[in-house]
C-alpha positions in Angstrom: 159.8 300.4 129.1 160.4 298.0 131.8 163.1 295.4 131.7 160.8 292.4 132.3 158.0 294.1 129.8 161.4 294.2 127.2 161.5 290.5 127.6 158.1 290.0 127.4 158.2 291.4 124.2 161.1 289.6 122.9 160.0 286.4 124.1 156.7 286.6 122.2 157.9 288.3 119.0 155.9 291.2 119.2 157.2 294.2 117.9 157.6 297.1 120.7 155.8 299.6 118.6 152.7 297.6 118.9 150.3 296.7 121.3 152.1 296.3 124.8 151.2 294.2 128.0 151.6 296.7 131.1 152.3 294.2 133.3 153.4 294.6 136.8 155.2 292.3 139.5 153.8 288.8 139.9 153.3 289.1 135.7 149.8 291.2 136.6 148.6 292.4 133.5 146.4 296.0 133.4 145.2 296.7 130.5 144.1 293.4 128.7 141.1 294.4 126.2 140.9 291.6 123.8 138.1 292.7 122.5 140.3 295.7 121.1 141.0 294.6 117.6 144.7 296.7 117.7 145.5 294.8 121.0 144.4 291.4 120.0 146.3 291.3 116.9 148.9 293.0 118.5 149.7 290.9 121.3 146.4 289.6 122.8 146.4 286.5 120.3 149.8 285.0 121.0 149.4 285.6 124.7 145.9 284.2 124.9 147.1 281.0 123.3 149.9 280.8 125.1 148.2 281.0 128.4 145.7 278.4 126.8 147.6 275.6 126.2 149.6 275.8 129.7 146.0 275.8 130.9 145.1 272.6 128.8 148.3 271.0 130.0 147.2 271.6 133.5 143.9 270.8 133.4 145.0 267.4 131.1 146.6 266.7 134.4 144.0 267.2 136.3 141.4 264.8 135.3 144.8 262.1 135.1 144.3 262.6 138.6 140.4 262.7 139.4 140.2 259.0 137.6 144.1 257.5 138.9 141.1 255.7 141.4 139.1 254.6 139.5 141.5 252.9 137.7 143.4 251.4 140.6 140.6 250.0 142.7 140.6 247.5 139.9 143.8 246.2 141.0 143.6 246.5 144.7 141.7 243.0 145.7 144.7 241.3 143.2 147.1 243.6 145.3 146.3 242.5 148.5 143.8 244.7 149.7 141.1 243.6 151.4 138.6 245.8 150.5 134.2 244.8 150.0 132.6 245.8 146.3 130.7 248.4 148.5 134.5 249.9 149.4 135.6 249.2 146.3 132.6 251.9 144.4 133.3 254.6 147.1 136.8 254.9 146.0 135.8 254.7 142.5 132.9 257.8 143.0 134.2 259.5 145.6 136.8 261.9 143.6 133.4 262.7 141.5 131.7 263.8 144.5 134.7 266.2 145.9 135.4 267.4 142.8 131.9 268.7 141.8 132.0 270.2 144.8 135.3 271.9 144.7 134.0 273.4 141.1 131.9 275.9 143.1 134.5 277.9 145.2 137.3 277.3 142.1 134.8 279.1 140.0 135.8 281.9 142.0 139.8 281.4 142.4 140.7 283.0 139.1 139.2 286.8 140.2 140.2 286.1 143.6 143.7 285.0 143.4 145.1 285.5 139.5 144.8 282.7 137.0 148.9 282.3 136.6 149.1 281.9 140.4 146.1 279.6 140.9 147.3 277.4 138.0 150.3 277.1 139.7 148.6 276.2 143.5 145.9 274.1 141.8 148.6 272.3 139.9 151.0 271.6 142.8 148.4 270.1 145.1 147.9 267.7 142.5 151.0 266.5 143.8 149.7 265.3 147.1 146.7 262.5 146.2 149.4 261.7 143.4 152.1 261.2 146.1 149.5 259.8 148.5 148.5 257.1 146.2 152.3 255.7 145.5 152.5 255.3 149.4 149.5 254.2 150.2 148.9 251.5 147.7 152.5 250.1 148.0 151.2 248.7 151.3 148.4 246.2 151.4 147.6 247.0 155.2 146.5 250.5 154.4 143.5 251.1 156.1 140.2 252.1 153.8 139.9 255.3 155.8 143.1 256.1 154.3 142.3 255.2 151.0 139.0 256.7 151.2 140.6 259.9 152.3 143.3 259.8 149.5 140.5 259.0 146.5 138.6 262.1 147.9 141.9 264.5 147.5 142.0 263.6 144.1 139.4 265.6 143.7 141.2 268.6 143.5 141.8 267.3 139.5 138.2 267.4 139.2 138.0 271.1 140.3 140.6 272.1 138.3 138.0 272.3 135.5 135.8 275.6 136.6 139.2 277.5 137.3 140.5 276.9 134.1 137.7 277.7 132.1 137.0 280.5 134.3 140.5 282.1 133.7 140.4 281.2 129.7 137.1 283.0 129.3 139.3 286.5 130.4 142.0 286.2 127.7 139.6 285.7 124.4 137.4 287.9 122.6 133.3 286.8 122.4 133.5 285.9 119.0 136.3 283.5 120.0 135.5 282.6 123.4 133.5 279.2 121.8 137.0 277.7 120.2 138.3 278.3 123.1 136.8 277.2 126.2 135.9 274.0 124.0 139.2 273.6 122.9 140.1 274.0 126.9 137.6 271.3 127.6 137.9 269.3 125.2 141.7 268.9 126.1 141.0 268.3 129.8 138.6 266.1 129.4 141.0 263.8 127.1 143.0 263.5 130.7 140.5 260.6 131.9 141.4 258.5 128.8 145.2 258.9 129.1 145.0 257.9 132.5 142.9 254.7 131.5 145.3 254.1 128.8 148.6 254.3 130.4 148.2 253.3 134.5 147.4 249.6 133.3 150.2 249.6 131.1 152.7 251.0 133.7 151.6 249.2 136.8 151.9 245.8 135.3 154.9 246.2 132.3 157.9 246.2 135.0 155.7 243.9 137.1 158.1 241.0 138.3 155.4 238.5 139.6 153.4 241.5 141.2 151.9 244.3 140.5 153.8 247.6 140.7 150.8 250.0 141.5 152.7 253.2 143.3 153.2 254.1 139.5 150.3 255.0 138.8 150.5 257.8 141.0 154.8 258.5 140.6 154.8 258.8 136.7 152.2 261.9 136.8 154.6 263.9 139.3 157.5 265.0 137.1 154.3 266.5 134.9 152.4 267.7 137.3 156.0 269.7 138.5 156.4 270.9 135.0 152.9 271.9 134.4 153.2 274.2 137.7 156.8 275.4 136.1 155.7 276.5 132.7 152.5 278.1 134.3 154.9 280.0 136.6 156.6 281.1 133.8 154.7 281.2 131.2 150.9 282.4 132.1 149.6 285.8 133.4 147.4 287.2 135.8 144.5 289.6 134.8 143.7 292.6 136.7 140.4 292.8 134.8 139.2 289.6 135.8 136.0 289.8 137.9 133.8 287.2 140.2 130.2 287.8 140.2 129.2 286.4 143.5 126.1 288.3 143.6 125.0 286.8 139.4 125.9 283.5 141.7 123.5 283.9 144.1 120.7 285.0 141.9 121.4 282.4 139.1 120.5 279.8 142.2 117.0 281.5 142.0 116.9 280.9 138.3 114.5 277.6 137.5 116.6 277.2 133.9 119.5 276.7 136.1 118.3 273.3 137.6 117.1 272.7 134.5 119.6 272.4 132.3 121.9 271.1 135.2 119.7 268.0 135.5 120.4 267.2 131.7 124.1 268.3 132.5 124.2 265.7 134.5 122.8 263.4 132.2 125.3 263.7 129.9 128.4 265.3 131.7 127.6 263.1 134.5 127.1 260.4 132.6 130.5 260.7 130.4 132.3 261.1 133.8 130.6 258.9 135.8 130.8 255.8 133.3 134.4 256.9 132.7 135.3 256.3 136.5 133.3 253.0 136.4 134.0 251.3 132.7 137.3 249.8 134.1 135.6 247.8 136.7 132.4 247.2 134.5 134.9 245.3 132.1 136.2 243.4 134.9 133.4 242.4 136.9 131.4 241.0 133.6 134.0 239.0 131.5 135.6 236.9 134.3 137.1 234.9 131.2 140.0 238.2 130.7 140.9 237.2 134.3 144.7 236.3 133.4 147.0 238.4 133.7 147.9 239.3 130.1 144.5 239.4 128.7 143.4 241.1 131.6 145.3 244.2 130.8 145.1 244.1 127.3 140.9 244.4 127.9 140.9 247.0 130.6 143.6 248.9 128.4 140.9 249.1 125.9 138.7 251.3 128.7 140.7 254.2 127.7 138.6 254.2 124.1 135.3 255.3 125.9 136.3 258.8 127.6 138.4 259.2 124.9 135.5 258.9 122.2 133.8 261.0 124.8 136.0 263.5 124.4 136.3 263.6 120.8 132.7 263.8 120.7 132.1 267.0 122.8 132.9 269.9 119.8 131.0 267.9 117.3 128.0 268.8 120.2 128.9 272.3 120.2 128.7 272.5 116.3 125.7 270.7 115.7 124.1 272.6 118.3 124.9 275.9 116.9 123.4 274.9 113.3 120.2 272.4 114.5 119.8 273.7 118.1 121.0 272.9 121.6 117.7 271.6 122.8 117.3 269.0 119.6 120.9 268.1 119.8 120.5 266.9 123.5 117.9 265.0 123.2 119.0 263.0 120.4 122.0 262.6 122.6 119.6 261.9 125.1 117.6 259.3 123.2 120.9 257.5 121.8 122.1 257.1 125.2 119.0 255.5 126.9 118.7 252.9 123.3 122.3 251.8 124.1 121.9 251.6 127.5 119.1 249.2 126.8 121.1 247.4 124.6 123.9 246.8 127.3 121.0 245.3 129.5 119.9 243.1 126.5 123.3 242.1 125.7 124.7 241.3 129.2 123.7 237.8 129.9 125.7 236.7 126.8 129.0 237.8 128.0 129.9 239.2 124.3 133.1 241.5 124.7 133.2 243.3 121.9 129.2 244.2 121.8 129.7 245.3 125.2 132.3 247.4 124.2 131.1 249.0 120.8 127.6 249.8 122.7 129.7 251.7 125.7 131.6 253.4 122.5 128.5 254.4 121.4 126.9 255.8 124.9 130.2 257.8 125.0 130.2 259.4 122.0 126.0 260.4 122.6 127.0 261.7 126.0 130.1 263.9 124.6 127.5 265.4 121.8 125.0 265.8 124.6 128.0 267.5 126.7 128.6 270.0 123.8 124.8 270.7 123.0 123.9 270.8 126.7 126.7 273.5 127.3 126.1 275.3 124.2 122.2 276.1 125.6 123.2 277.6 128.9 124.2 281.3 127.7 121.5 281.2 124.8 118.8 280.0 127.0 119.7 283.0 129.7 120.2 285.4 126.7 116.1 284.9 126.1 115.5 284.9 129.6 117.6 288.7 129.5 114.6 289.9 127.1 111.9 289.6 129.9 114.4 290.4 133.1 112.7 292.1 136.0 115.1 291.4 138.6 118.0 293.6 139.9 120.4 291.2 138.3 120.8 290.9 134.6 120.1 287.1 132.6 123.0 287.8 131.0 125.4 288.3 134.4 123.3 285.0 135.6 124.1 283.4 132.2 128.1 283.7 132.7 128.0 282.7 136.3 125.1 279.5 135.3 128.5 277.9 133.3 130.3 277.2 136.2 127.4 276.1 138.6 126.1 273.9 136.0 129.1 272.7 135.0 129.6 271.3 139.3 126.6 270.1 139.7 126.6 267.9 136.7 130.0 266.8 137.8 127.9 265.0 140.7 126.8 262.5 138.0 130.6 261.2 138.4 129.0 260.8 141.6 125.8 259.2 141.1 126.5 256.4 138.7 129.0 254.4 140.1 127.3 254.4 143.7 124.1 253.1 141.7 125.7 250.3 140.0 127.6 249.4 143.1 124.4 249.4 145.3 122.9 246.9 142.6 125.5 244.5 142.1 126.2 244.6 146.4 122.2 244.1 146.5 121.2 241.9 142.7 124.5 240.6 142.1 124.1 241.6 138.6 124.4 245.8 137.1 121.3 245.3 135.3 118.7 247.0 138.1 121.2 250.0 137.7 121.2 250.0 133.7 117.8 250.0 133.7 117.1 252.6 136.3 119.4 254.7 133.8 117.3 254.3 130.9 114.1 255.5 132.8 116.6 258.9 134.0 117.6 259.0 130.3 113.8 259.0 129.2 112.2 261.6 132.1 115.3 264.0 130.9 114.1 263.7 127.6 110.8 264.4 128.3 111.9 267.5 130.3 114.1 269.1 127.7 111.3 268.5 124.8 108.5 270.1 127.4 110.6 272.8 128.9 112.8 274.2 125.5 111.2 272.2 122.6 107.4 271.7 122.5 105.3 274.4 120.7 103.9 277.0 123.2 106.7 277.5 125.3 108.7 281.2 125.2 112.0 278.9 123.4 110.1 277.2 120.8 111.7 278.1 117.4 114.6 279.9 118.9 117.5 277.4 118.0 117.7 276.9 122.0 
C-alpha cells in the first residue's frame, strides 16, 4: 500500500482491511463504485460526505459572490457614484446573465478537468470580482464600464452551481443521490442570503461618517482562500466521471426540455432574480427608512427572502415526490402570481411589513416550486425513455437536461430585474413590471396543467 493511500486511510478512520480508495497522484481515484454496497460502507460514505460539504462550502461562496452586486449598487449613488437607475439594474442583473451562461460549459468541467481540481480553480477565481469590487468601489470615479465589467465576473459564483452538482452526482449512490444534490443546493443557495445579511452590516458598522464598501468584497477572501485550501486537501478527483456532450446535444432537441426550463425559470428565476433585486425594491419604495440607521436595519431584513427561499426548496422536493412534481409547481406557481398581485395591490400604501411578509411568501412558493420543478426533470425523461426512438437514450438526455435546465432558468436572475428597471426608468413606479409577472406566472401555469397535468396527455396520473 502506498504511503499517501496509508494516510488516506488513517485520516478517514477506515480500517485497511476494508474497502480501499486506489488513488493515484493529483488524489485521482479509480475505482469508485458507490453503488457497491461493500465500498460504500466501507469507505464510499465518509469520502462522499466529505467531498460534499467542501463542495457546499464552495459553492456557499459562490452565490456570496453572484449577489455582492446586487447588494452594493444600493449604496453606490450614497457613495458617490454617479451612476442612472438604468446603470444601476445592469449591475444588479448582469452577474445573473453571465452566470447562467457559465452553467453550460461548467456542466462539463467536472469530467473534463477532476472535481477536486476544478473546485479549487472555480473557487480561486472567485477571488478576482471579490478583489475587483474592494478596488473599484473604494473610488467614486470608477468608470461604469468598469463596474459593469466587474458585476459580470461575478458571475463565475453563479456558475459554480452546475460544477458542483455535477461532481456531487459521481460520489453518491441513486438511492442517495436526491439528499444529496439537494442538500448541495440547498446549501449554495443559502449563500445569497448571507451575503444580504452581512455586506450591510459590514459596510456601514466601522463606517466613520462614510460608507466603507471595499468590505463587502475583502471579508469573503480569507474564505474564499480556505474554501480552495480545504478542497485542495480535502476532495478527490474521479476517474469514472463522464461528460455526455452528445445526451447534450440531443436533450436540445427534446421539447420537455424547454418545457420545464420555462417553469424553471419561473421559479428558479424568480427566487434568484427577486433575490438580486429585493434590496433595491426595499429602497426605492419606503423612502421613509432613508436615514442611515433605519436604512440598514430594513435592507438587513432583505436577507429573510432568499433565505426563506432556500429553506423552502427540499420541502418542494418532498412534496413533490408524495403529490407530484407537476401539482406541486403549479401551486407554487399559483401562490406566486396571488402574492405578486398582492404586492401590486399593496404598493400605493407604502406598508413595510405587508410588503415584506408578501415577498416572504413569494419566496417560500418559488423555493417549493424550485424543488418540485427539479424533481420532474429525471421522471418526466424516464417516461419519455419508454417510447425512445432516437439513437440517444431519455434517460442519458434526462441526466444531461439537469444541468441545461438548471442555466437557462438561471437567466430569470436575468430577466427580472431588467423588467422592473425598464418600468420604473419608463412608469416611475414597479407596478407595470409586477403585473407583467403575474400574467408570466398565469401562462406558466396554464402550460404545466396542459402539458404534464390535464387528462389525455401520455403524464396524466404518473405522479410527474
Amino acid at each position: 500500500m502506498s504511503a499517501q493511500l496509508e494516510q488516506e486511510q488513517h485520516r478517514t478512520g477506515t480500517p485497511t482491511t476494508q474497502a480501499r480508495l486506489e488513488m493515484g497522484p493529483g488524489r485521482w481515484v479509480h475505482n469508485w463504485d458507490a453503488e457497491d454496497p461493500g465500498f460504500w460502507e466501507g469507505i464510499g460514505r465518509t469520502t462522499a460526505n466529505t467531498n460534499l460539504r467542501w463542495s457546499i462550502f464552495a459553492e456557499f461562496l459562490g452565490f456570496v459572490v453572484w449577489q455582492l452586486f446586487a447588494v452594493v449598487a444600493v449604496y453606490l449613488p450614497a457613495a458617490g457614484f454617479q451612476l442612472s437607475t438604468t446603470q444601476l439594474f445592469w449591475l444588479i442583473s448582469m452577474p445573473s446573465l453571465v452566470g447562467a451562461t457559465l452553467r453550460i460549459p461548467y456542466t462539463f468541467m467536472v469530467a473534463r478537468f477532476g472535481g477536486r481540481n476544478w473546485t479549487i480553480v472555480s473557487a480561486l477565481l472567485l477571488l478576482i470580482p471579490a478583489g475587483g469590487l474592494a478596488l473599484a468601489v473604494s473610488n467614486p470615479a470608477t468608470p461604469f464600464w468598469l463596474l459593469l465589467t466587474l458585476a459580470g465576473l461575478a458571475g463565475f459564483g453563479g456558475g459554480n452551481f452546475a460544477s458542483s452538482m455535477a461532481n456531487i452526482t459521481y460520489f453518491f449512490p441513486a438511492s442517495q443521490k436526491g439528499w444529496a444534490l439537494g442538500l448541495n443546493a440547498a446549501g449554495g443557495n443559502l449563500g445569497a442570503a448571507v451575503a444580504q445579511l452581512l455586506v450591510p452590516i459590514a459596510i456601514t458598522i466601522f463606517a466613520a461618517g462614510s460608507l466603507q464598501l471595499p468590505l463587502a468584497g475583502l471579508i469573503w477572501i480569507p474564505l474564499i482562500l480556505l474554501a480552495a485550501y480545504g478542497a485542495k486537501r480535502n476532495m478527490h478527483n474521479l476517474s469514472t466521471a463522464r461528460s455526455d456532450v452528445r445526451g447534450a446535444l440531443a436533450c436540445l432537441r427534446e421539447p420537455h426540455l424547454w418545457i420545464i426550463a420555462a417553469l424553471y425559470i419561473g421559479t428558479f428565476g424568480s427566487f434568484i432574480g427577486f433575490s438580486a433585486v429585493f434590496p433595491k425594491l426595499i429602497h426605492d419604495t419606503f423612502p421613509q427608512y432613508s436615514s442611515f440607521t433605519l436604512g440598514t436595519a430594513a435592507l438587513s431584513l432583505a436577507f429573510l427572502g432568499p433565505l426563506v427561499g432556500s429553506l423552502a426548496r427540499p420541502a418542494g422536493g418532498k412534496l413533490a415526490d408524495k403529490i407530484g412534481g407537476a401539482r406541486i409547481t403549479l401551486c407554487a406557481l399559483a401562490v406566486m402570481g396571488l402574492v405578486t398581485l398582492g404586492v401590486v395591490l399593496i404598493l400605493p400604501a407604502a406598508n413595510f411589513w405587508a410588503f415584506l411578509a408578501l415577498f416572504l411568501v413569494l419566496f417560500a412558493a418559488s423555493g417549493i416550486g424550485n424543488g418540485s420543478t427539479y424533481r420532474m426533470i429525471p421522471v418526466v425523461f424516464a417516461l419519455r425513455a419508454e417510447n425512445n426512438t432516437g439513437n440517444v437514450s431519455a434517460a442519458r438526455k434526462g441526466a444531461a437536461a439537469l444541468g441545461l435546465i438548471s442555466a437557462i432558468g438561471a437567466y430569470g436572475g436575468f430577466m427580472i430585474p431588467q423588467a422592473l428597471g425598464l418600468s420604473l426608468s419608463r412608469s416611475g413606479s414597479y407596478t407595470a413590471a409586477f403585473v407583467l409577472f403575474v400574467a408570466l406566472y398565469a401562462a406558466l401555469m396554464f402550460l404545466v396543467w396542459f402539458c404534464y397535468i390535464r387528462r389525455g396527455t401520455a403524464f396524466a396520473g404518473r405522479s410527474i
